[in-house]
Phi, psi and omega in degrees: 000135179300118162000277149322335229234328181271030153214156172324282218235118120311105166254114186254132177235099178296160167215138184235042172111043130335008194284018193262288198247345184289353170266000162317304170279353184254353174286350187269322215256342186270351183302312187303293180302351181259305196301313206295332184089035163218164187268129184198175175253185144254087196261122163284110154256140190246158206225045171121312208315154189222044149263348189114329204321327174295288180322323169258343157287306174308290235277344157281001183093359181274160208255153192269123158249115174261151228224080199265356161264133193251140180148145190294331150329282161337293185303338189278280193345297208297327197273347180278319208303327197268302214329145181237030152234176198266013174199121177300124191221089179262150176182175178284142175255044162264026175076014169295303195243147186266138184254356162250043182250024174298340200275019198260338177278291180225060115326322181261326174277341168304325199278011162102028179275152194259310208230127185248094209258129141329107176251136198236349173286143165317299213287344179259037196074004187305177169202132165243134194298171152292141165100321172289353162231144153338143184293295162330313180274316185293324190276356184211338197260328196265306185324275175330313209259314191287337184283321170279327167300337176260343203264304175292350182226016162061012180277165145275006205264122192290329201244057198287002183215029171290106150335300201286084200219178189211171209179167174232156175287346188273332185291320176323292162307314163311332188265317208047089202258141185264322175293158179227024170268231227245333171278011155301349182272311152343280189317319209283327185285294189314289191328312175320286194318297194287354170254358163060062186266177156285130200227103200231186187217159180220139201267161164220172202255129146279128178246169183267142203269143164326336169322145174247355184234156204299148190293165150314313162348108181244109192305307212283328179279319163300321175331281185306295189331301172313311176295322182308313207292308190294312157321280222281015169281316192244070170295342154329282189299319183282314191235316230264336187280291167306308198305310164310314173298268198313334176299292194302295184307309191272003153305293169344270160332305148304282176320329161288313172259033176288276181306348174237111179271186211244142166235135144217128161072201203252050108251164196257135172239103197239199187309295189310330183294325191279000173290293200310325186296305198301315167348275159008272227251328172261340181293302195328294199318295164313277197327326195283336211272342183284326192287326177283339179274331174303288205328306201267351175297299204299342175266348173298341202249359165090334179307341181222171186230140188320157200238150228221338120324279175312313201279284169353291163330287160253068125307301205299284196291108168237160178333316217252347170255006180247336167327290164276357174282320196294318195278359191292297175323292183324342169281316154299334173292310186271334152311305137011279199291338213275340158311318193282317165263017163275344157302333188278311185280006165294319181260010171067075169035036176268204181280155162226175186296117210321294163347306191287323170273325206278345175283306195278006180244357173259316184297330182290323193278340148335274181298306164325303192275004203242326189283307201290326174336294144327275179302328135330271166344284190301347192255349174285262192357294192290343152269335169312302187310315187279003155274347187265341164283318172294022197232322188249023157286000000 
């Protein structure tokens, strides 16, 4: 029998100099383990600490895994990797979250759930004490970051970046989370999500943690990390999405006022508007070509689990068809220009009407950058794609 495996439950604790509070949490955590009724440990992974803490978890019964790469990831990693049950009961040792609410966790992984979330907001019934979150995380850093976690990854979970979670080791393996900072708690949920596991939230009380010294935590800079890591997760959302609106919309727009301008009502869509469109329409263009360089990168680096949709796409789009769409526009570009300067050369190169020229001369310069664009684009892919067969022959 595998190792891991001959016990239930692992209550796992990364820990960096905890002696303030870590016998605090493992005594909540052997209270969680006698109530919930399995058989389990208490695992500490330590990430380092020069305070005693090893010294007061062996002397409290928990057993020590030391972690010698850093980073909350790591600690984590390193600690489910030693864990011997067959379900992960994870949180923080500053004394935030009571671990001996454990058996209501696993309840909920008995009814077959692979990932079990904490939710600590009122709205998902949750309760935070005074003094235990920052004014900034509860009303604007977890609300704002959990509204974009559900709405890019399709999750329910109210609480998207609540420490306090439980996992069974088979959902764990399954995901294969890569990260070792601080955006592992993140990967876990996405992952969760993008693997289409049972997902279930159990609401909990945040207490204000026990430290006498400032937490690790930094809001405004974890913030962003935490938001940086859900983009470049969700290139949909980050490039593919915007890219399609500005392509599309300023295709529209253009193509109307190239030859005319357009009236409504006492306004005018003259030149200056079609600058803006061809703008548009080369930015759109980039957002798209950008969102196709994540996407096969981020499943080539294991970081995404193949979309099988996207894998069609490039089939269909291949080198040698993104070559002639680039060089036709690009051609169209130069027919374009030679229109524009043969209107010019009509009037022996003197002046024309600004407006009029300044239209045949942005559609040309459009399709000129939007075809190398295209064919760019399409010759970057096509070495991706051949990193990613060689990777998975």
């Amino acid at each position: 029998m595998d190792p891991r495996e001959q016990l239930d439950l692992t209550i796992l604790m990364p820990c960096l100099n905890e002696a303030e509070t870590l016998v605090a949490c493992i005594d909540k955590a052997q209270r969680g383990l006698a109530a919930a009724g399995v058989e389990g440990e208490v695992l500490i992974a330590d990430n380092g600490s020069t305070d005693g803490s090893l010294s007061l978890a062996r002397d409290h019964g928990a057993r020590v895994v030391e972690i010698v790469a850093k980073g909350y990831g790591s600690a984590l990693r390193g600690g489910i990797e030693a864990s011997r049950g067959r379900w992960i009961f994870m949180g923080d040792a500053d004394d935030s979250y009571d671990f001996s609410e454990a058996p209501r966790f696993v309840e909920k992984l008995r009814e077959g759930n692979d990932v079990v979330m904490g939710c600590r907001l009122p709205s998902g019934g949750g309760t935070i004490r005074p003094g235990a979150m920052p004014w900034k995380n509860r009303w604007l850093g977890n609300p704002a970051l959990s509204f974009l976690g559900r709405l890019f990854f399709r999750t329910p979970i109210r609480d998207f970046h609540c420490g306090l979670r439980a996992f069974t080791r088979a959902a764990y393996d399954r995901m294969e989370l890569k990260t070792t900072g601080m955006e592992f708690a993140s990967e876990m949920v996405m992952k969760a999500s993008q693997h289409r596991m049972r997902i279930a939230e159990v609401p909990i009380t945040l207490h204000p943690d026990g430290r006498s010294r400032p937490p690790h935590l930094r809001p405004w800079r974890d913030g962003w990390r935490h938001l940086r890591f859900m983009l470049i997760y969700s290139p949909r959302w980050l490039f593919l999405m915007p890219g399609l609106f500005l392509a599309g919309l300023g295709s529209v727009a253009a193509l109307a006022i190239f030859l005319t301008p357009v009236q409504f009502g006492h306004v005018n869509l003259d030149a200056g508007t079609l600058i803006v469109a061809c703008m548009a329409v080369i930015i759109g263009v980039q957002f798209v070509a950008f969102a196709c360089f994540a996407k096969e990168f981020a499943i080539a680096e294991g970081l995404l689990s193949p979309d099988p949709r996207f894998a069609r796409w490039m089939e269909f789009w291949t080198l040698e068809k993104g070559l002639i769409l680039g060089v036709l526009l690009f051609l169209l570009g130069l027919v374009l220009f030679a229109w524009a300067v043969w209107e010019w050369a009509r009037v022996r190169f003197g002046n024309l009407p600004y407006e009029e020229n300044l239209r045949r001369i942005m559609a040309a310069a459009t399709c000129i950058v939007v075809g190398l664009q295209i064919m760019g684009a399409s010759w970057f892919l096509s070495v991706l794609g051949l990193k990613t067969k060689s990777r998975t022959a």
